[in-house]
C-alpha positions, 0 to 999 in steps of 0.5 A: 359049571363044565368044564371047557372044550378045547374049542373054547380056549381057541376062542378065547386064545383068538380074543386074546391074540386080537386084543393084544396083538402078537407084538405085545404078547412076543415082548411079555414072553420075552420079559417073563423068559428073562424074569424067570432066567435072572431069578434061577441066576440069583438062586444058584449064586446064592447056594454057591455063596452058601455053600462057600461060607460053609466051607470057611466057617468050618476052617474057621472052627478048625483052626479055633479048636487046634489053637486052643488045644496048643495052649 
């Protein structure tokens, strides 16, 4: 099997455009755009609280050793 030609992925981009209209391929561009942006949203809020957490679980061991040393 060859590979393909430029000229057969205009054709089967042209099938693709007439089967699906340029209408429902702009609305499934928007949604996979809108997709991909709340999943990156979700990642970095995650790392942030991650990273957040990390911080007071190392205040909170801090605070546990100086107590402990004072008594």
């Amino acid at each position: 099997m060859g590979s393909l030609s430029i000229w057969h992925w205009l054709i089967v981009l042209a099938v693709v455009l007439l089967v699906f209209g340029t209408k429902k391929l702009r609305n499934l561009g928007s949604d996979l755009g809108g997709a991909v942006k709340g999943f990156k949203e979700g990642i970095k809020e995650a790392g942030s609280e991650q990273v957040d957490g990390d911080k007071s679980a190392n205040k909170a061991k801090t605070i546990d050793v100086e107590a402990k040393e004072k008594t």
